[in-house]
Structure formats: C-alpha cells, structure tokens
C-alpha positions as CSV (number, residue, x, y, z in Angstrom):
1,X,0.0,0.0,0.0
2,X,1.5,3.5,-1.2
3,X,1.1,6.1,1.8
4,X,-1.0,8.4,-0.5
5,X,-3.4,5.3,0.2
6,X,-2.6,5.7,3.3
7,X,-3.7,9.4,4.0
8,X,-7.0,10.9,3.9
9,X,-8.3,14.4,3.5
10,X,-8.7,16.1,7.3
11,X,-6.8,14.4,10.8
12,X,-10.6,15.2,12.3
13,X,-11.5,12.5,9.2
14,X,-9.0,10.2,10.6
15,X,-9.8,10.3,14.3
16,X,-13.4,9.8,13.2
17,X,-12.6,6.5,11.4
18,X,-10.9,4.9,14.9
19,X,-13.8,5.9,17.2
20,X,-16.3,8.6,16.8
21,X,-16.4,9.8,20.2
22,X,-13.1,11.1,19.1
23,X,-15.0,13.9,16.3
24,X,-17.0,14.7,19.9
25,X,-13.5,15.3,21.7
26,X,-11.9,17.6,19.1
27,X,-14.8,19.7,18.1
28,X,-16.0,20.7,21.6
29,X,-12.7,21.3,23.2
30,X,-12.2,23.5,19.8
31,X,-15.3,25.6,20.3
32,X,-14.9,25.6,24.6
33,X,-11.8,27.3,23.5
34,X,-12.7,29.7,20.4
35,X,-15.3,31.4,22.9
36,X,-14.7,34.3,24.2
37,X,-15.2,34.9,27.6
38,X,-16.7,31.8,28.5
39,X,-19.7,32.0,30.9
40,X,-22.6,29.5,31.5
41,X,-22.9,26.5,29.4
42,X,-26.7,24.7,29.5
43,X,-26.7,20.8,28.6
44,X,-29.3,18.5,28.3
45,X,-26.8,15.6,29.1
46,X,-26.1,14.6,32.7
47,X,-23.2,15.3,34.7
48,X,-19.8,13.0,33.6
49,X,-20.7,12.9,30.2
50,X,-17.5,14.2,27.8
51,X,-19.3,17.6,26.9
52,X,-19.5,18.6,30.8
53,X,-16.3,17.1,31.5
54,X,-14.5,19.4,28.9
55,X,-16.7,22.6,29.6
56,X,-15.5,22.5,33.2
57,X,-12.0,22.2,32.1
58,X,-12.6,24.5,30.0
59,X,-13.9,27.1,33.0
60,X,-17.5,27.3,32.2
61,X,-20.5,27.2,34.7
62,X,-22.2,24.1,34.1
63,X,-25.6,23.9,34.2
64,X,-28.0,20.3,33.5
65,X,-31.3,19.9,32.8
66,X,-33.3,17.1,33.8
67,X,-33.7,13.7,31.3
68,X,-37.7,13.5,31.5
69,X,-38.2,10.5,29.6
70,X,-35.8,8.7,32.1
71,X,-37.7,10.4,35.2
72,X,-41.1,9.4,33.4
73,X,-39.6,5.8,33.2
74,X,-38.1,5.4,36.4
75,X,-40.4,7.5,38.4
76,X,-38.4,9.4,41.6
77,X,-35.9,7.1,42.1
78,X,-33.9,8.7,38.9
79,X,-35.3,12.1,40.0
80,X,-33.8,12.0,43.5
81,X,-30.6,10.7,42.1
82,X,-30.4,13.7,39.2
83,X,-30.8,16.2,42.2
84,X,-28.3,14.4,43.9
85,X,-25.8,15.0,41.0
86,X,-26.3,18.4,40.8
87,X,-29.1,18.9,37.8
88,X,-31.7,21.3,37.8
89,X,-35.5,19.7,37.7
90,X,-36.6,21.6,34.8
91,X,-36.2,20.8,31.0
92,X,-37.3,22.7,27.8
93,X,-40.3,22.5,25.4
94,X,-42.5,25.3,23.5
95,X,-44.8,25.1,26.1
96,X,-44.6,25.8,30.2
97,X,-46.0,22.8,31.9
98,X,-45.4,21.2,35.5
99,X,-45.0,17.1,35.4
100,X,-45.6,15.7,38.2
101,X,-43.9,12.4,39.3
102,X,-46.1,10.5,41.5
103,X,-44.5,7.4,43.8
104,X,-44.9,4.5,42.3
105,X,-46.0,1.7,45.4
106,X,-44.6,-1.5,45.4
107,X,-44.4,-4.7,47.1
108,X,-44.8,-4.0,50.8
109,X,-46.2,-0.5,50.6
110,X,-42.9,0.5,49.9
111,X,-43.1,4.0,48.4
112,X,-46.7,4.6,50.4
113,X,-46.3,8.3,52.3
114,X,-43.6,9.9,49.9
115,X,-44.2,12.9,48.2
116,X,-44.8,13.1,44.2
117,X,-42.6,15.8,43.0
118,X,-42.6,17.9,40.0
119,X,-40.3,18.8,36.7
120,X,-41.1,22.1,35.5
121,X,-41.2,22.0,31.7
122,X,-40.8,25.5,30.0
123,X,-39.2,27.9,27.6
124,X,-35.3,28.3,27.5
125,X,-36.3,32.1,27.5
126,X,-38.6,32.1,30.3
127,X,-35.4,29.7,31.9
128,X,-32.6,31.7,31.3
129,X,-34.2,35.5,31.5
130,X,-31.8,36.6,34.5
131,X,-28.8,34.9,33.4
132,X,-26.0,37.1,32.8
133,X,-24.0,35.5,30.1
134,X,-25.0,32.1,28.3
135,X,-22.2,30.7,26.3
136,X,-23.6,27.6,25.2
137,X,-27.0,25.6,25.3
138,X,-26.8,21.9,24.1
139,X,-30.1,20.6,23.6
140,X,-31.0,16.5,22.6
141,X,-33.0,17.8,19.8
142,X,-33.0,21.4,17.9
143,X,-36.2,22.3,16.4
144,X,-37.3,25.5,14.7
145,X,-40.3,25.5,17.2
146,X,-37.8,25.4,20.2
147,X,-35.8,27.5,18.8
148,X,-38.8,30.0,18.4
149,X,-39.2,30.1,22.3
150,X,-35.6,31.3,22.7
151,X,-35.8,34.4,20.6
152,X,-34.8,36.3,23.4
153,X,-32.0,34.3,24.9
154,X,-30.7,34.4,20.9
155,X,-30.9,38.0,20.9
156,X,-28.9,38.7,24.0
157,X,-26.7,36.3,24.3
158,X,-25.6,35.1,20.5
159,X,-25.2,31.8,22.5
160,X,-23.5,28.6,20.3
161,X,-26.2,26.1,20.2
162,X,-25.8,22.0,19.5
163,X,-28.0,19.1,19.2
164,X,-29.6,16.6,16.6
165,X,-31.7,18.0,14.0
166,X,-34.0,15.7,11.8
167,X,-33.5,15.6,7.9
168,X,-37.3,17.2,8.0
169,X,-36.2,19.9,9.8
170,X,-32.4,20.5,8.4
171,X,-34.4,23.2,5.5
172,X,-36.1,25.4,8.3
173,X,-33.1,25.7,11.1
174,X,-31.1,26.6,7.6
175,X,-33.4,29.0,7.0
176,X,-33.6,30.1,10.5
177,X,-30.1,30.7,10.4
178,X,-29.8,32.8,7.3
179,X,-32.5,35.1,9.1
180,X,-30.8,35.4,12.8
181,X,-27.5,35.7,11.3
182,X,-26.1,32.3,12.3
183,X,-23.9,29.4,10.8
184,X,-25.4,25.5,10.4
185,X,-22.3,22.8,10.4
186,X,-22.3,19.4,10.9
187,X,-20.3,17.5,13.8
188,X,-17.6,17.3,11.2
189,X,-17.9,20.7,10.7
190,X,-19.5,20.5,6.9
191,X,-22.2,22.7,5.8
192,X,-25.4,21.6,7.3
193,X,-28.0,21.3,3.7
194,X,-30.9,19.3,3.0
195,X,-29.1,16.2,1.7
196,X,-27.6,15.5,5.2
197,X,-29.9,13.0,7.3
198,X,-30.6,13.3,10.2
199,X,-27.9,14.7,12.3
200,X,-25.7,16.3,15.5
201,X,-25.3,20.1,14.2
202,X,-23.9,23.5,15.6
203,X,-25.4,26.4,15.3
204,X,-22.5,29.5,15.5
205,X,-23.1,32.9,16.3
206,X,-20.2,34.6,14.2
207,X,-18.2,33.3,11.3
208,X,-14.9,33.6,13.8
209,X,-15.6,31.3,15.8
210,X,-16.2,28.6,13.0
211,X,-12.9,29.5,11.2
212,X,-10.8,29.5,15.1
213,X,-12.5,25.9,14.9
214,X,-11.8,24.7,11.7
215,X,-7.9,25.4,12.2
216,X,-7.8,24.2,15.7
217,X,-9.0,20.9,14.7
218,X,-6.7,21.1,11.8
219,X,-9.2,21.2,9.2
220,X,-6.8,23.3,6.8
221,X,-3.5,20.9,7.7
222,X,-2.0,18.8,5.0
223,X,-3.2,15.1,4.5
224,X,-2.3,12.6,7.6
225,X,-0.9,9.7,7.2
226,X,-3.3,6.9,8.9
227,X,-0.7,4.7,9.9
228,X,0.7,7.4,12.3
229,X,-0.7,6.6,15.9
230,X,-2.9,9.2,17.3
231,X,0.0,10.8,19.9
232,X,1.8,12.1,16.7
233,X,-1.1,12.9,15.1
234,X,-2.0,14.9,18.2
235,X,1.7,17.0,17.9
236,X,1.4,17.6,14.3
237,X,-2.6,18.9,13.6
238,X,-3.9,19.4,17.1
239,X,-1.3,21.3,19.2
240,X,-3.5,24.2,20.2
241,X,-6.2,21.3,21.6
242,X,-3.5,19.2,23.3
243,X,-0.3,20.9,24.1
244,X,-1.3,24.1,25.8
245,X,-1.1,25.1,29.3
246,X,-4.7,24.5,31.0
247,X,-6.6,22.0,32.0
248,X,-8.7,22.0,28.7
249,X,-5.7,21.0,26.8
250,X,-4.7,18.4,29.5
251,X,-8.7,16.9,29.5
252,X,-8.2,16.7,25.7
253,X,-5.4,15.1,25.2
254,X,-6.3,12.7,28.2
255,X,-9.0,11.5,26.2
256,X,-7.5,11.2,22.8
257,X,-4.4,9.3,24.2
258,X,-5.7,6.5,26.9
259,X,-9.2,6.4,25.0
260,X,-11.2,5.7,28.7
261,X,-12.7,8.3,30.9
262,X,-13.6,7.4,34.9
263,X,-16.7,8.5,36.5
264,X,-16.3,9.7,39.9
265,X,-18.7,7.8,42.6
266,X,-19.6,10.6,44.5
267,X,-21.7,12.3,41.7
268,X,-22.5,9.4,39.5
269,X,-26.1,9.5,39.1
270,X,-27.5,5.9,40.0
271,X,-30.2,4.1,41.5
272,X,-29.3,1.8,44.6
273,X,-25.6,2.6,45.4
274,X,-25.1,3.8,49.5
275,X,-23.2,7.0,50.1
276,X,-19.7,6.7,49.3
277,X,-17.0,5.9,51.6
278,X,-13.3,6.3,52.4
279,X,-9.8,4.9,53.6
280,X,-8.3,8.3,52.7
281,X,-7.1,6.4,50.0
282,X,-9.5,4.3,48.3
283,X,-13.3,5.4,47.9
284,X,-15.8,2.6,46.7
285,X,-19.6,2.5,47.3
286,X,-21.9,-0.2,48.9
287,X,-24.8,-2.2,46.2
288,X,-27.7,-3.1,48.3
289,X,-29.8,-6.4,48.2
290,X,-31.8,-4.9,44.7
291,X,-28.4,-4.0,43.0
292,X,-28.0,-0.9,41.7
293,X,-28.4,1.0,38.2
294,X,-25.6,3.1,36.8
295,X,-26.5,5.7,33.9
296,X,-23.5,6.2,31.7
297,X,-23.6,9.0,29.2
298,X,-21.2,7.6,26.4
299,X,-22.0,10.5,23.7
300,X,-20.9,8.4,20.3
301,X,-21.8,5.3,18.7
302,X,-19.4,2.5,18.5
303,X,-17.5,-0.2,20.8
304,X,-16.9,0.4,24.2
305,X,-15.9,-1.9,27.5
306,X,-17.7,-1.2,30.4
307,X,-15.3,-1.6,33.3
308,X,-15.7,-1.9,37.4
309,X,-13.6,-2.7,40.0
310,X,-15.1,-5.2,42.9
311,X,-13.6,-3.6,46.3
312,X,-15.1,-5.6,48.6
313,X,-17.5,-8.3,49.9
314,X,-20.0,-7.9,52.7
315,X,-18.8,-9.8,55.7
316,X,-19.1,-13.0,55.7
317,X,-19.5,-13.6,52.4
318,X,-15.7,-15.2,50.2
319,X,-17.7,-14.6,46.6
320,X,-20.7,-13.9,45.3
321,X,-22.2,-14.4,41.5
322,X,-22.9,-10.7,39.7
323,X,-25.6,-10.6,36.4
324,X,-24.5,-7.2,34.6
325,X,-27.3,-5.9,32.3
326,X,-26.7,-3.0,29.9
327,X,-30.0,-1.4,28.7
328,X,-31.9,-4.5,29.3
329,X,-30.0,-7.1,27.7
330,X,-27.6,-9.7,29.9
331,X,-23.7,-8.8,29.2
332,X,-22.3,-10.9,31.4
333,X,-22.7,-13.6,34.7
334,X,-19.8,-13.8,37.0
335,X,-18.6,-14.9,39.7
336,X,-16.4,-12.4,42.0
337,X,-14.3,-12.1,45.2
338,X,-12.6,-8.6,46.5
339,X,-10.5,-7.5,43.9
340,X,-12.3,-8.8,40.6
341,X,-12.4,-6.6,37.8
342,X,-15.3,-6.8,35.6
343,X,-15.3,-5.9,32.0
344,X,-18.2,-6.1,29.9
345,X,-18.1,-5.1,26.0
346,X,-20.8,-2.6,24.8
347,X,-21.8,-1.6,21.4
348,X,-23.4,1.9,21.2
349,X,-25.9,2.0,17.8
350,X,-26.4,5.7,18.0
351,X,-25.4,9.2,19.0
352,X,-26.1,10.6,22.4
353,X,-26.7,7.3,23.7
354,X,-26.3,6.4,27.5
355,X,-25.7,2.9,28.6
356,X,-27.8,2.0,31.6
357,X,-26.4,-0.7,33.8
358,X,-28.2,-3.0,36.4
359,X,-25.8,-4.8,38.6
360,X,-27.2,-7.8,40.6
361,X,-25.6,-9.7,42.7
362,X,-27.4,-13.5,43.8
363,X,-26.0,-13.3,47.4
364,X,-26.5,-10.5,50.3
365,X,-26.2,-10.3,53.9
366,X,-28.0,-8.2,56.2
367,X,-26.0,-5.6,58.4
368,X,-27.7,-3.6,60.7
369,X,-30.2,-2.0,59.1
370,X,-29.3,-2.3,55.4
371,X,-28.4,-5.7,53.2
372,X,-25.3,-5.4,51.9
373,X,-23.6,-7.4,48.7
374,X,-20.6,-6.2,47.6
375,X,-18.5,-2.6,47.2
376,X,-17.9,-1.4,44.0
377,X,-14.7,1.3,42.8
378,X,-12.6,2.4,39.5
379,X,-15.9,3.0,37.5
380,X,-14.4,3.6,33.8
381,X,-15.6,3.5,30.0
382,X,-12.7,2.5,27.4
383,X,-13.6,3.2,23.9
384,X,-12.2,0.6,21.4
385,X,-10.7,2.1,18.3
386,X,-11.1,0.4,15.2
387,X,-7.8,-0.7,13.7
388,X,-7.2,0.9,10.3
C-alpha cells in the first residue's frame, strides 16, 4: 500500500474513522476554546458525560437539565438521584408545563407516604431571562419550534447552540439561520443542507468562531498519514487542543491518548448505590440487596468496554455471583471475590446514547439495618478504536 493510500483528507476524518467519540473530543474542546469569555454552558446531558467534563475544564459554569423520559420511566428514584448530582429539575419545550412524578408503590407498601414531585417543563427564554451571560446551550433535539421560544435568549446572548436536527427539519433551522445571522455545520464541521440525514449540528453565532475551529482541529492541515498513531497525530494537527497550558488541553489530550474516561462515585447518578465511603485512599460504594443501576452518558456510537472494580465483599461472604445488564439485555454472569475486575463489551448503535447498567448480585447479607452485597470502585468507560 503507497502512503497516498494511506492518507485521507482532514486528521478530524482520521480520528473519526478509529472511534467517533473522538469527532466529539476535538470539536468541543475547539469551540470551549474559540469562545470568548466563556460563561454558562446549559446541557441536556447529565453530569460526567464528555461535553460537561470538557466545559468544566474549560472554565464554564455548568448547568444540567433534567432527562424526562428517564424520570417518566423510572419514576423518583432517577429524580432523586439527578438532584443528587447536581441537575436542575426543569427541561425545555414550546410550552410551560409542571409534570408531576407521582411514587410509584410496590411490594410492601414501599413507596406509600412519599411525596410526588414535580419537573417544571418550560421555555429556554422564560429559563434563562436573568442569566448574565449564556455561552452555550446543548439541547438532545434542535427544532425550529424550540428554537422560536428562545428568541430572546438568541438575541442577547448570541449563544452557540448544539444538538440533533432531523432531515425534516435541516431546511427550516437553515433557514432560521440565514434570518438570525447564524452558521449550520455538521459535527464534522461541513455545511449543514438538506441532503444531510438526520444529524448532530452546531449552530454558530459569528463566522470567527467557526474559522478558530476549523484550524484548531486542523481542518486546513495537509493530509495525515493513517498509519501514524494518534499521539503524533495529536503533535502535528492538534497542538492548540492538546499541548497548551490548561486543564482544557490536559482533558483533551487525556482523552484522545488512553481512549477511557472514569466517573467519579460521588456524583455518579445511579439508582441503589449507598453513600460513598473512604480509607483516605480508596473510595468505593456499597450495592444493596436490589443492586444498583448506573447511567452512563457515552455520547458516540461505537464499541466500548464497560469496566468496574469489585472492592469488597460484605462480611461473611468469600464470593458472590454478579448478572450485569446493559440497557436491558444480559452482558455478562460472574462470579467475584474482592479485587475482581469486571469488563463487559458494549456496542453503542447511535449518538447521544447512554448505557444503563443493572448490577445484581445472587447473594446478600444483612448488616444492621441495610443488606449489603458487595463494594464497587474504579468505574471507567474505554472506547475501542477500530484498527485501520
């Protein structure tokens, strides 16, 4: 094979061929760092996914907004734990509306007595009136009709604005754009037009910020050669991205180079994991008797492992047999003792995807007032690159 096989047209083409979570690393850290004085950034996603991670990095004030179809499907188990992590109860749509979350009773009256809360449902206008300076609003879906009910928030704060747009819609938010003054790409930066399908867009408030982009993720570099290995790809099209000063840079580069990210057990949102504990060394969390559901924002489609570290066993049990699920399908049965790692292999169909995971384990012993299985610790998500 000659090496002008071997190179292709952009290195953002090339990282996209090995994963495509890598397109969602290089573009956002790109635009967290082409705008100018960065203030509050508004995502839809919840808290550890790569967009927050990098907008923190990056200096911005985060703030989330609730997943109702998750609170609708798992009632206020997932609300309580999305307060506990830090998101807001409220999420957008054309319309204000409270939705209430009744207690759903079970087995035992359990659940009988608790209050029903509510997510309020409104306008990003009517949301974000008194905020000072919006940066960046990252919605699941972008919509002409949504976008109508932040005519306001447009006007003062020219905020970037991100999310899937259907191919039905891809004529009107073009449109849109031509009439507020704004710029439609792609997530690999191309001009969005009605023969894209549906598809993760940006939506840029001045032609500046696209072209800082375009040559940070070295859109206007030479050809790469695929065969190099992404560290000296990194050096020669990225340096801006990975190789300055800041912890932007150092989250970047993190990412593109060990290809996992870690979520941190303190504000990983979950149903059924205890308060997290400490040696002032190692922090792991206990699973109760009903195990415990982890919700793990992976952002791109493609192969990922799944990976956890068993800390401990409650006393008096030496092992104990785990059943992993991953969005309702069985990954994996194993047996564990202290100290098993267990990696289960995930492929991710689509976009903005999160992998829910049930952890059961068959065997549980009561302590004082709570049963007890096992501990879990080292929560990560490795992305597997496709050789090329």
């Amino acid at each position: 094979m000659t090496n002008a096989e071997n190179e292709i047209t952009s290195p953002l083409e090339l990282a996209a061929k090995r994963h495509n979570i890598n397109i969602d690393i290089l573009v956002t850290s790109a635009f967290l760092r082409s705008l100018s004085q960065l203030g509050e950034v508004v995502l839809t996603t919840m808290p550890q996914s790569i967009v927050s991670n990098l907008a923190r990095a990056a200096g911005a004030k985060v703030t989330y907004l609730i997943n109702r179809e998750l609170c609708e499907q798992h009632g206020l188990s997932f609300f309580e734990a999305s307060k506990h992590a830090g998101v807001d109860a409220v999420c957008f749509d054309t319309k204000p509306i409270m939705v209430e979350l009744a207690p759903k009773v079970q087995a035992g009256l359990k659940g009988l007595g608790t209050s029903p809360e509510s997510i309020s449902v409104t306008t990003p206008d009517n949301y974000l009136s008194s905020r000072v300076r919006v940066s960046w609003i990252a919605l699941n879906d972008l919509s002409t009709s949504l976008l109508a009910v932040a005519k306001y928030t447009v006007q003062r704060h020219r905020p970037l604005l991100s999310g899937d747009v259907a191919s039905g819609s891809i004529s009107d938010i073009v449109a849109w754009c031509e009439c507020n003054n704004y710029y439609a790409v792609t997530n690999t930066l191309k001009p969005l037009n009605s023969a894209n399908m549906d598809t993760h867009c940006w939506l840029i408030p001045d032609i500046a910020i696209l072209q800082s982009v375009e040559s940070l993720v070295g859109n206007h570099e030479s050809p790469i050669n695929s065969d190099l290995p992404i560290s000296m790809v990194a050096q020669q099209a990225w340096p801006a991205l990975t190789e300055a000063n800041d912890r932007l840079a150092h989250q970047t580069l993190d990412y593109l180079l060990n290809r996992r990210r870690w979520y941190y057990l303190d504000k990983l949102l979950n149903i059924g994991l205890f308060p997290m504990e400490t040696d002032g060394e190692n922090f792991w969390r206990w699973v109760g008797n009903d195990g415990v559901r982890l919700f793990l924002p992976l952002r791109a489609s493609g192969h990922y492992t799944l990976s956890f570290d068993v800390f401990s066993l409650a006393e008096g049990l030496e092992n104990t047999t785990l059943r992993c699920f991953v969005n309702g399908r069985l990954k994996t049965t194993i047996s564990v003792i202290a100290g098993t790692t267990v990696k289960i292999p995930y492929y991710s169909e689509s976009d903005g995807s999160i992998a829910e995971m049930l952890i059961v384990s068959e065997l549980s012993v009561p302590i004082d007032d709570k049963s007890l299985s096992i501990s879990i610790s080292e929560l990560s998500v490795y992305w597997e690159e496709i050789p090329l």
